[in-house]
C-alpha positions as CSV (number, residue, x, y, z in Angstrom):
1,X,-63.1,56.9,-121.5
2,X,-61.2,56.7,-118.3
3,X,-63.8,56.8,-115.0
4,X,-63.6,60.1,-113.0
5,X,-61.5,58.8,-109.8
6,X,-58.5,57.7,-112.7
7,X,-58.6,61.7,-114.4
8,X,-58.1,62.8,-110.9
9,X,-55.5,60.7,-110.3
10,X,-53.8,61.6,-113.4
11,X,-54.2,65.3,-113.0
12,X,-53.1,65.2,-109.4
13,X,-49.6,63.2,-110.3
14,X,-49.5,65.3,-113.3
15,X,-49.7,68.5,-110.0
16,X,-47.1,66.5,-108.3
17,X,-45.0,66.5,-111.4
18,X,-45.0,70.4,-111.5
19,X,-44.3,70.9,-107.9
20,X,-41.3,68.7,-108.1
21,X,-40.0,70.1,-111.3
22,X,-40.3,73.7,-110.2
23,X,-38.2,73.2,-106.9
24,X,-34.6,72.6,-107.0
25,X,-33.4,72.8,-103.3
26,X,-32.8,69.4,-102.3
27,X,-34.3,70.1,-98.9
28,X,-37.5,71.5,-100.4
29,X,-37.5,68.8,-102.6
30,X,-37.3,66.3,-100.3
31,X,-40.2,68.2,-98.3
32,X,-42.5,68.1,-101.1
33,X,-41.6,64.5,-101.7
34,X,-42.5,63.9,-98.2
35,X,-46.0,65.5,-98.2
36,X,-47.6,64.6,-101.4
37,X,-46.2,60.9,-100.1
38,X,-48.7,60.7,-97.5
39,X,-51.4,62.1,-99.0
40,X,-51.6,59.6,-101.4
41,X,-51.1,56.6,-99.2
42,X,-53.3,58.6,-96.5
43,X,-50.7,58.7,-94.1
44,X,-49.4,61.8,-91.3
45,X,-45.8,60.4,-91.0
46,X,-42.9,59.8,-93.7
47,X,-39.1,60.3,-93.8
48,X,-36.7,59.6,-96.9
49,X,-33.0,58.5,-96.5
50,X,-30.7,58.7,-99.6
51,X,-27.5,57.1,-100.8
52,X,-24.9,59.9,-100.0
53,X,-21.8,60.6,-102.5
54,X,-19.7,59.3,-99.6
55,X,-21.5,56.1,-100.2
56,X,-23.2,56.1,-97.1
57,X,-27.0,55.9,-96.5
58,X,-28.6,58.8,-94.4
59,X,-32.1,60.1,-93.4
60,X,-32.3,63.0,-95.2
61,X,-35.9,64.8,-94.6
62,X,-38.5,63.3,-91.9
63,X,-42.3,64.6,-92.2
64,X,-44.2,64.8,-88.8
65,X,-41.8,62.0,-86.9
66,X,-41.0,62.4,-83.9
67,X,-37.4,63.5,-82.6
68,X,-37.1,60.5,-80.6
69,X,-37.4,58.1,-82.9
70,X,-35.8,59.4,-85.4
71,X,-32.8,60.1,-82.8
72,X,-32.7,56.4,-82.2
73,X,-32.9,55.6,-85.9
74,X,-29.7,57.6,-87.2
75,X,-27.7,56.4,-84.2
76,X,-28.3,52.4,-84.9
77,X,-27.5,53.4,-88.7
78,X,-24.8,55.2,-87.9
79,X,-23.3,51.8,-86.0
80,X,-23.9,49.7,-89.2
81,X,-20.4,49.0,-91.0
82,X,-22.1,49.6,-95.0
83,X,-24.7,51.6,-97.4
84,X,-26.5,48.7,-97.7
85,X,-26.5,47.2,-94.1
86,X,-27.6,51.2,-93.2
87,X,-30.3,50.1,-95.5
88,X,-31.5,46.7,-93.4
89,X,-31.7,48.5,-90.2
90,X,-33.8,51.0,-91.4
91,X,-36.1,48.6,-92.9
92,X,-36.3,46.7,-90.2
93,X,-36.2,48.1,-87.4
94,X,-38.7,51.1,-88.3
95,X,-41.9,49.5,-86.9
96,X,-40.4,47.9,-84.2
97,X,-39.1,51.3,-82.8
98,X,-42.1,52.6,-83.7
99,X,-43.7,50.4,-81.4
100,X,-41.4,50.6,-78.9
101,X,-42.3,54.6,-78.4
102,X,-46.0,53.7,-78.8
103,X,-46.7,54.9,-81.9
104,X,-49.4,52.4,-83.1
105,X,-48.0,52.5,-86.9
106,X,-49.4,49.4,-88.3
107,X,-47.7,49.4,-91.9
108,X,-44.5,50.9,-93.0
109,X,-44.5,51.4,-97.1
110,X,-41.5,51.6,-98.8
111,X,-41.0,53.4,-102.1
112,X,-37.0,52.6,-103.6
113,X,-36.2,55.8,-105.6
114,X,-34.3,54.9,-108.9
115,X,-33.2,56.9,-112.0
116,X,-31.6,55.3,-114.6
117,X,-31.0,51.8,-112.6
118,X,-29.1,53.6,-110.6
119,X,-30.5,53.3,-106.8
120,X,-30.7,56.8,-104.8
121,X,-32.5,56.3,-101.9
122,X,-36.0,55.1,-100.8
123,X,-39.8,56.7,-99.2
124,X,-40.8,55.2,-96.1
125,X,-44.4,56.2,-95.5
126,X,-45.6,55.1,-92.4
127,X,-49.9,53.7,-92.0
128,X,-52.2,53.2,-89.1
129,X,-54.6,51.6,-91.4
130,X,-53.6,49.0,-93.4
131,X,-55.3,47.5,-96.9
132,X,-54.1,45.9,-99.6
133,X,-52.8,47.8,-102.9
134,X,-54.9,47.3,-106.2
135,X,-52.5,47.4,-109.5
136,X,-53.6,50.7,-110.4
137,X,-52.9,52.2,-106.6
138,X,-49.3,50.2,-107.6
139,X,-48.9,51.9,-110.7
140,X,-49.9,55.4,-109.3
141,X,-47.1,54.5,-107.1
142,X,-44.4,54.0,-109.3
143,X,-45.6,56.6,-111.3
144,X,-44.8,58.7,-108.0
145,X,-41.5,57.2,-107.0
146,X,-40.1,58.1,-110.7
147,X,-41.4,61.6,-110.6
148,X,-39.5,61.8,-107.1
149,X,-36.5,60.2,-108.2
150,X,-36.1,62.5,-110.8
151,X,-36.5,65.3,-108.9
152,X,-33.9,64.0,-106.3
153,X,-31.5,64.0,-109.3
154,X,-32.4,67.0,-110.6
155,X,-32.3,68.8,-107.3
156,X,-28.7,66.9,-106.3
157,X,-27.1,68.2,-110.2
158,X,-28.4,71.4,-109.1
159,X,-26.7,71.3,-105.9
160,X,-23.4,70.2,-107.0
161,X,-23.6,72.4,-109.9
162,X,-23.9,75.3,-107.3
163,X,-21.3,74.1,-104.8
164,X,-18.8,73.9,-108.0
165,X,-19.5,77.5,-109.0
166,X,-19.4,78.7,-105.0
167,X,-15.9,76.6,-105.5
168,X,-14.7,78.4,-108.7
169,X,-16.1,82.2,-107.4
170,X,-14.1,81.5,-104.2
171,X,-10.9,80.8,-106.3
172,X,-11.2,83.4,-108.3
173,X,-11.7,86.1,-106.3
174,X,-9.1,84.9,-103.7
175,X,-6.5,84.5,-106.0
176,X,-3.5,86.8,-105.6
177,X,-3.5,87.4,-109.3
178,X,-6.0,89.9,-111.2
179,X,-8.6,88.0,-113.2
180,X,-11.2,89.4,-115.3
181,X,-13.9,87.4,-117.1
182,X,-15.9,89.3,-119.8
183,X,-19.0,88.4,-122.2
184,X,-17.9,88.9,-126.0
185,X,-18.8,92.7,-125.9
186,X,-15.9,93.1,-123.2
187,X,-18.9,93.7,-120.8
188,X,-16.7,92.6,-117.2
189,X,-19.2,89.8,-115.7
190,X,-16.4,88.9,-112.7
191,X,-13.5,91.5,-111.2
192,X,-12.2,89.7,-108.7
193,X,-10.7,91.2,-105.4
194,X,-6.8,91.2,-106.7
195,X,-7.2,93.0,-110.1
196,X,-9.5,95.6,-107.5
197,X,-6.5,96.2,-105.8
198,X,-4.3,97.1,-108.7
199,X,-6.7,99.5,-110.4
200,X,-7.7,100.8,-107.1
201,X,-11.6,100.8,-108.3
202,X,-14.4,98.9,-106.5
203,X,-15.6,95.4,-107.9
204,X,-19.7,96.5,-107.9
205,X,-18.2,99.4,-110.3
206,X,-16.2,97.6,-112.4
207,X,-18.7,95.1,-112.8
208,X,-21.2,95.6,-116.2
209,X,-18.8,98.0,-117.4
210,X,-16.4,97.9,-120.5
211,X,-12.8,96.1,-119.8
212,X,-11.5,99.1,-121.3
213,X,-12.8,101.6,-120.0
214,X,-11.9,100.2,-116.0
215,X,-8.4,98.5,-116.5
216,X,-6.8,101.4,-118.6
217,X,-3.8,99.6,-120.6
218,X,-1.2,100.5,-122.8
219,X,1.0,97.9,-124.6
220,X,4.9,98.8,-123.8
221,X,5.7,97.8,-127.2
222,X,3.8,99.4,-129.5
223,X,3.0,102.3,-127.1
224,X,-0.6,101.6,-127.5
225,X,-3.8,101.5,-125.6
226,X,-6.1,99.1,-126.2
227,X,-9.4,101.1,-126.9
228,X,-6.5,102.8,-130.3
229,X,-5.6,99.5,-131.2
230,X,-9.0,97.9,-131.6
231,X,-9.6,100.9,-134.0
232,X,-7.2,100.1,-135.9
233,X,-8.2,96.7,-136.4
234,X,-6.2,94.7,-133.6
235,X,-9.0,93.1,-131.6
236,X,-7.7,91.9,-127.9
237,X,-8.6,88.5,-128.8
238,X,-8.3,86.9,-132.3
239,X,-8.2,83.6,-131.9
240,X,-8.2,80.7,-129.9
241,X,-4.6,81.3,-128.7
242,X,-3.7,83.2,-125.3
243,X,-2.7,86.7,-126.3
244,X,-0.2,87.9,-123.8
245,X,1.2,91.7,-123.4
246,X,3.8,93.6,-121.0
247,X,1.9,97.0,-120.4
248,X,1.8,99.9,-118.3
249,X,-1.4,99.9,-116.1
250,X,-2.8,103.3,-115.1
251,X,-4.1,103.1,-111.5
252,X,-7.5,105.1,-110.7
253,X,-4.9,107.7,-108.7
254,X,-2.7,108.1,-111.9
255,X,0.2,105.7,-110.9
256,X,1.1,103.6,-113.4
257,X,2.6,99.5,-112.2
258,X,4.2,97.5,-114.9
259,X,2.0,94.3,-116.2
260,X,2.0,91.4,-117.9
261,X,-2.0,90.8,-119.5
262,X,-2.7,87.3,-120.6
263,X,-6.1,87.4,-122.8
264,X,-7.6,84.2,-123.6
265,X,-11.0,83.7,-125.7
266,X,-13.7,80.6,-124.9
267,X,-15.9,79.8,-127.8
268,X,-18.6,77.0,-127.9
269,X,-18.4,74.5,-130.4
270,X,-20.6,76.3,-133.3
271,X,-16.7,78.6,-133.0
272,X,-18.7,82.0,-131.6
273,X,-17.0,84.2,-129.2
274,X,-18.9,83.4,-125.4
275,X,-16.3,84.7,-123.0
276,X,-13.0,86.4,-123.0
277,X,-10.4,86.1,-119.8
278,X,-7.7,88.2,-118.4
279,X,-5.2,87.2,-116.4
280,X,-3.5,90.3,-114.8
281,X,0.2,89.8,-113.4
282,X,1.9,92.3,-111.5
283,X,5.7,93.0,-112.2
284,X,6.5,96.0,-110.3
285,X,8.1,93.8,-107.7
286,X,10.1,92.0,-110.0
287,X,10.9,95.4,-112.4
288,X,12.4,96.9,-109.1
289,X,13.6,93.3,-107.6
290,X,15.6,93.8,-111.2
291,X,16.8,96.5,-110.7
292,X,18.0,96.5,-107.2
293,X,19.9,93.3,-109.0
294,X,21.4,95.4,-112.0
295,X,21.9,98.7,-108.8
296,X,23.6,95.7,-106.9
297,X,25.9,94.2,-109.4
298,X,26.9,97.5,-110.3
299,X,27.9,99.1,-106.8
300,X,29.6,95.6,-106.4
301,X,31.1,95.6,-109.3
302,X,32.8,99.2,-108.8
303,X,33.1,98.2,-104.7
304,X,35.3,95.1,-105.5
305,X,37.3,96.8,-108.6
306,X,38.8,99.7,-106.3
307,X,41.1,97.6,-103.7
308,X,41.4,95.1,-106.3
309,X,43.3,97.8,-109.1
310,X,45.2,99.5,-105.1
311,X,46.1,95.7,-104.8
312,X,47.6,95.2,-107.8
313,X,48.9,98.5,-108.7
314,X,50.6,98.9,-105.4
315,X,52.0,95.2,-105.7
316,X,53.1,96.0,-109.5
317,X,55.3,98.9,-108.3
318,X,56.4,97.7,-105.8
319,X,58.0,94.5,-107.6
320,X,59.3,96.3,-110.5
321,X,62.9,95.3,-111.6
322,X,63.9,99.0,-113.1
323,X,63.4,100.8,-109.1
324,X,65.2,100.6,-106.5
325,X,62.2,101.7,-103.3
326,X,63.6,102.9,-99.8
327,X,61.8,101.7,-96.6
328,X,59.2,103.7,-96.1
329,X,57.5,103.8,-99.6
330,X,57.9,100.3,-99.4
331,X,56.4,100.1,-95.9
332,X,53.5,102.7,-96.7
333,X,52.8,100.6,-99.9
334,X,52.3,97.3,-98.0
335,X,50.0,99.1,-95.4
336,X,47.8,100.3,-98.6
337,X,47.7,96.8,-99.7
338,X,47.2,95.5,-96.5
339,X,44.2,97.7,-95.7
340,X,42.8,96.8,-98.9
341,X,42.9,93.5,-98.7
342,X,41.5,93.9,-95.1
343,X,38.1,95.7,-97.6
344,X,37.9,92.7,-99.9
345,X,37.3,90.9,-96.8
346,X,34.9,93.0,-95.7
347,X,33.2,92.8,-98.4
348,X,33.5,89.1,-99.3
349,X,32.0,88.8,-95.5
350,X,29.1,90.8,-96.0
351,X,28.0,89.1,-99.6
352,X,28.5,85.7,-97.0
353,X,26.7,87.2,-93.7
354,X,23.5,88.5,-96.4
355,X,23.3,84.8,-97.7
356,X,23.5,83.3,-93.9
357,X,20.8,86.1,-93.5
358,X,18.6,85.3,-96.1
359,X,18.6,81.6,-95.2
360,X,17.9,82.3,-91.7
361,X,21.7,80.8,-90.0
362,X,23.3,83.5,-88.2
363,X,25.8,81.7,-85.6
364,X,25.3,84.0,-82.5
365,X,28.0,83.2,-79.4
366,X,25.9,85.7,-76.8
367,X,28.2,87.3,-73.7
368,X,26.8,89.5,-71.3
369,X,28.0,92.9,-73.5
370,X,28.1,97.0,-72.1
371,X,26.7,98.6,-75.1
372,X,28.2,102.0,-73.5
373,X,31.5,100.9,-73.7
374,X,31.4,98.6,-77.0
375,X,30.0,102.0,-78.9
376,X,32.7,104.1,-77.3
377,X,35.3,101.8,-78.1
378,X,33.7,102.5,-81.7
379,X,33.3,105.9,-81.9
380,X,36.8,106.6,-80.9
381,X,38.2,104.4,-84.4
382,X,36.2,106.4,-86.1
383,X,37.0,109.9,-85.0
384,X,40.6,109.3,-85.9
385,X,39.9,108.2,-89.2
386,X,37.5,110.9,-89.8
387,X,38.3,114.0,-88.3
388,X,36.2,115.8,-90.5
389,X,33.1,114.7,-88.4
390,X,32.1,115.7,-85.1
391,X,31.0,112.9,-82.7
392,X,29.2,112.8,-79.0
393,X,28.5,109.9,-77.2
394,X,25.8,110.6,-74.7
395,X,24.9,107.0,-73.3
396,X,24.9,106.8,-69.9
397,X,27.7,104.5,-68.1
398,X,25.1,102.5,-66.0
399,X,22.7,100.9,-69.3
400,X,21.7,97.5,-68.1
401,X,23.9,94.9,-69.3
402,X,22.4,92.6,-72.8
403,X,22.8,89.1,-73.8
404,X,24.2,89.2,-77.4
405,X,27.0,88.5,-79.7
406,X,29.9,90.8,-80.2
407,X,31.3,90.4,-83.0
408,X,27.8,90.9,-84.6
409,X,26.4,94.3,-82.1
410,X,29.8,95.6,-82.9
411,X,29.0,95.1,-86.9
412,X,25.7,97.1,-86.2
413,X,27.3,99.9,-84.4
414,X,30.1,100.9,-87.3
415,X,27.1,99.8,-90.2
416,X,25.2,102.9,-88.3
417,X,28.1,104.9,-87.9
418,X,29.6,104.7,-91.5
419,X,26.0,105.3,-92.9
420,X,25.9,108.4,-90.7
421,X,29.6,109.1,-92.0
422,X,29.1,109.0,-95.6
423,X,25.9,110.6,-95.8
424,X,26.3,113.7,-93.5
425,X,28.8,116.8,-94.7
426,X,32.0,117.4,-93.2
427,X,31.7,119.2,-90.2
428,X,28.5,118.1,-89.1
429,X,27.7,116.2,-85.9
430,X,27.4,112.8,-85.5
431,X,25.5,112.3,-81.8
432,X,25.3,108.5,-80.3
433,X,22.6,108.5,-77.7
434,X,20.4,106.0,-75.7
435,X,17.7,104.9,-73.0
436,X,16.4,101.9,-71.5
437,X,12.8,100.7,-71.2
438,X,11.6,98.1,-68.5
439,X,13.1,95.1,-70.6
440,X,15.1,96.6,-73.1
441,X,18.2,98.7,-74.0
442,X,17.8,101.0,-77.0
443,X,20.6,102.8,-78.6
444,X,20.2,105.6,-82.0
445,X,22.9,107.4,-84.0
446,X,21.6,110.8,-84.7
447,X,23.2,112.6,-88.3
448,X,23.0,115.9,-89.7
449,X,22.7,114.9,-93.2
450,X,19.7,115.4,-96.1
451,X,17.4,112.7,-94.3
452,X,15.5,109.7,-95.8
453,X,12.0,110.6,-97.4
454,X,9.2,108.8,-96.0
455,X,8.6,106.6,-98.9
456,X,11.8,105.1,-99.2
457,X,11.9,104.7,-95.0
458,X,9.8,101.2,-95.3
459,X,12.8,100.1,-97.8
460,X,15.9,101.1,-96.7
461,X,16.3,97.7,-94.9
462,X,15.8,95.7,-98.1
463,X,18.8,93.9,-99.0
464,X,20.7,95.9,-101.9
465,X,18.3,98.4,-101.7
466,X,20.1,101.9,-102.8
467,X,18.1,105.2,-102.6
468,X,18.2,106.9,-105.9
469,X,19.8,109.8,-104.6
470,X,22.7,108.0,-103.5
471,X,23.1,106.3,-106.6
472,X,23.1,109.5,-108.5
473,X,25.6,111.2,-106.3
474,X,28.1,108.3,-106.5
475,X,27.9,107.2,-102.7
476,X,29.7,104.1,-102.8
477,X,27.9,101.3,-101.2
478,X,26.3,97.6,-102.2
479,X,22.8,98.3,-100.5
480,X,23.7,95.4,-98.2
481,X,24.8,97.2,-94.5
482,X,21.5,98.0,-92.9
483,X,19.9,94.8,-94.4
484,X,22.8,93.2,-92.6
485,X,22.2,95.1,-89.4
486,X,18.2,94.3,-89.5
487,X,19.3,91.0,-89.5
488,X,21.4,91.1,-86.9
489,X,19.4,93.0,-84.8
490,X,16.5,90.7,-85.3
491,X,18.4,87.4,-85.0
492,X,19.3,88.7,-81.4
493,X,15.4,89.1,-80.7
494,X,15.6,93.3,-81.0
495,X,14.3,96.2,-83.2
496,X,15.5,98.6,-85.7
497,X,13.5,101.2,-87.1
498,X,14.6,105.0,-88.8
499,X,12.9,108.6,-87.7
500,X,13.6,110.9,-90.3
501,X,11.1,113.8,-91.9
502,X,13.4,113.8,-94.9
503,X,15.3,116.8,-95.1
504,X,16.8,117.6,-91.2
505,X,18.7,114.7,-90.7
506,X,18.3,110.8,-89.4
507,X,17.5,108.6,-86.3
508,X,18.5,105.2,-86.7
509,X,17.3,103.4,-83.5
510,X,18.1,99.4,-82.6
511,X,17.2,97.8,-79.1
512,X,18.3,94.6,-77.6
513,X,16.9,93.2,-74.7
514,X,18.5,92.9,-71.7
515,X,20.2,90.4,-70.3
516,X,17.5,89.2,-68.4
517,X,15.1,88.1,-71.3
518,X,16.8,85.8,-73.4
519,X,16.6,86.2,-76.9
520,X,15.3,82.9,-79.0
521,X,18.5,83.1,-81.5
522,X,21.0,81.9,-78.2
523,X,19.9,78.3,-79.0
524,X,20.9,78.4,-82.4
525,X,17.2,79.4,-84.8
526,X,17.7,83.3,-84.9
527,X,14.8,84.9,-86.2
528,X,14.8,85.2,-90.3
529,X,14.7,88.2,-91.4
530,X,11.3,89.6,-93.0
């Protein structure tokens, strides 16, 4: 029968045991480590230093040391060049800097924390009263020191395992694609912040409920939902293969986005169901990216054909063997062609000018430019080719003078003009106005046509954006001018913007600054346009 002093040292490592094994912050760990230390070797002070993942070898926790010292400590390990030179100076130099600050330690203990051979750190208990240790106070130690060590492990998995899932929350709920992770009911255990954003309902309300219930799908090609195909047998996940689907996605407001739903099933090795993932992609911006493509290659298309048929229908005539042409129809036949050709060009520039654009390399040659006489100059082409159209310049004569590039300003002015011309009815006014502000010079063009709804204002600038309403009527166009003159405007440091309240009309407004403040495109990186 073991004496009474050897049950109470049993029951009290079996208390330490308990207290360990119930705690698994690191830094309360190391606390408890710390106290139950020096009550069994009848000490006040302690500290533990541990072999860091870095490799390095730190004091971690300190139990009733003083600042100072341990202040000096750190600072001569931090000087040593390894773990295990760390290691020396702290074992040697701990009583001696003890007695350096008058401490009046007389024994320093040292208890090497090991798991597995594998060496994590060590106890250093500090005595006033020394005594030798019998083999069972040496065993009661060890006993300690394994307890502790497997504590330290247990506490570091713990903290690593915690750091990883801080890690993995983070990336999922930062990610700029919807993500859904659900239990095998389809209960929704994560919504992160993206797939919040497309359903327009709030992640603590989404969260417990049923995935189909909050992201309300339907698959485009069987015109299903999900909730009707699950009763008729089609589970979202049947296997361990991704299941992916284009659907519609109904928003909380009612508007529906176009999808693509990638629905992927964990198991665990016993083959049951644990979690199911959705991956949520969002393809309204490439369905309309599409088809501003198929919009653009179609205005294009019918943009390019025109001169090109005048071309060569005007040059087939006018070769023909079997007619005999006089001067004039031969003259007025060669201006057609001419002036046709003079279109292609246009239009071959502008495809050119929106790549330069979109790359971000307009060549600007700035020259001190009068914007009242360069939009005169233009307004006056204009009226004689379209007399149908009433035009008023307003802009005073005295507009501060801007730094900018002709060729390209004059470009903006007959985009804004010919937009104003094609979309307002004959007979209506087209007004040219201006003002200056303290470093700028603005300048609008003001039509009388069916205005621009608000929705479509933020996207009119888009390159080979078309509204549908001019696509419907015919307007001929490529959707490339006012992207053009954005870029323009922008590579010159200035601003374009449209007023319009979608019925009465349209304001399209560009400033440039004056000549005074340099725009940053003159030394040849114009702005790129957003």
């Amino acid at each position: 029968m073991l004496p009474d002093y050897r049950i109470r040292q049993r029951d009290y490592l079996l208390e330490i045991g308990r207290a360990l094994t119930a705690q698994l912050n690191l830094n309360e760990v190391l606390q408890l480590i710390l106290r139950f230390a020096a009550d069994i070797l009848d000490s006040q002070f302690a500290l533990i230093a541990l072999v860091e993942p870095d490799g390095s070898y730190q004091i971690r926790q300190a139990y009733a040391i003083p600042q100072p010292v341990l202040d000096l400590l750190v600072a001569r390990m931090k000087r040593a060049p390894t773990a295990r030179r760390a290691m020396r100076v702290l074992e040697e130099e701990l009583v001696a800097i003890a007695r350096e600050f008058g401490l009046g330690y007389w024994q320093v203990v040292s208890l090497p924390l090991a798991e597995a051979d594998q060496f994590l750190g060590a106890i250093y208990v500090f005595r006033t009263r020394g005594g030798s240790f019998s083999a069972n106070d040496r065993l009661i130690l060890q006993a300690f020191a394994d307890q502790a060590a497997i504590a330290v492990k247990n506490a570091r998995l713990y903290e690593r395992l915690t750091q990883e899932q801080q890690r993995l929350e983070s990336i999922l709920q930062h990610s700029a694609e919807g993500l859904v992770i659900m239990d095998a009911q389809h209960r929704i255990l994560s919504f992160n912040q993206a797939i919040s954003r497309l359903t327009g309902i709030d992640q603590a309300q989404a969260k417990g409920q049923t995935f189909e219930s909050v992201v309300k799908l339907k698959n485009k090609r069987s015109g299903l939902t999900l909730e009707e195909a699950e009763a008729g047998g089609w589970p979202i996940v049947g296997s361990d293969k991704p299941l992916v689907l284009e659907c519609d996605l109904q928003r909380a407001d009612g508007q529906l986005l176009s999808v693509e739903v990638a629905f992927v099933a964990l198991f665990n090795r016993q083959g049951r169901l644990l979690n199911i993932i959705a991956h949520i992609h969002d393809l309204t911006r490439f369905r309309v990216a599409e088809e501003m493509k198929n919009t653009f290659i179609s205005a294009i298309s019918h943009e390019l054909k025109t001169p090109v048929a005048l071309i060569k229908g005007y040059a087939d005539t006018l070769r023909r063997q079997d007619a005999r042409w006089d001067e004039q129809t031969i003259r007025d036949g060669l201006a057609v062609i001419s002036e046709e050709a003079d279109h292609l060009a246009e239009l071959i520039d502008n495809l050119l000018s929106a790549s330069r654009a979109q790359a971000g390399s307009f060549k600007l040659t700035p020259v001190e430019l009068d914007l009242d006489e360069l939009v005169t100059r233009a307004v006056r082409k204009w009226e004689l080719q379209h007399p149908s159209h009433r035009f008023i310049v307003r802009l005073r004569h005295d507009l501060p003078l801007v730094l900018a590039d002709e060729a390209r300003i004059n470009q903006v002015i007959n985009n804004l003009l010919s937009n104003a011309v094609k979309y307002s009815p004959a007979g209506s006014t087209i007004l040219v106005d201006g003002y200056t502000t303290s470093n700028e010079v603005v300048v609008y063009v003001a039509d009388e046509g069916p205005g621009i709804p608000p929705d479509e204002q933020a996207r009119i600038f888009d390159r080979f954006y078309r509204s549908p309403a001019a696509v419907q009527e015919g307007k001929p166009g490529t959707g490339l001018g006012l992207y053009l003159t954005r870029a323009i405007v922008e590579a010159h440091g200035g601003r374009i913007w449209v007023e319009s309240d979608g019925k009465h009309g349209s304001k399209f407004y560009f400033s440039l600054p004056q000549s005074h403040a340099r725009p940053n495109s003159i030394n040849g990186s114009p702005a790129r346009p957003s």
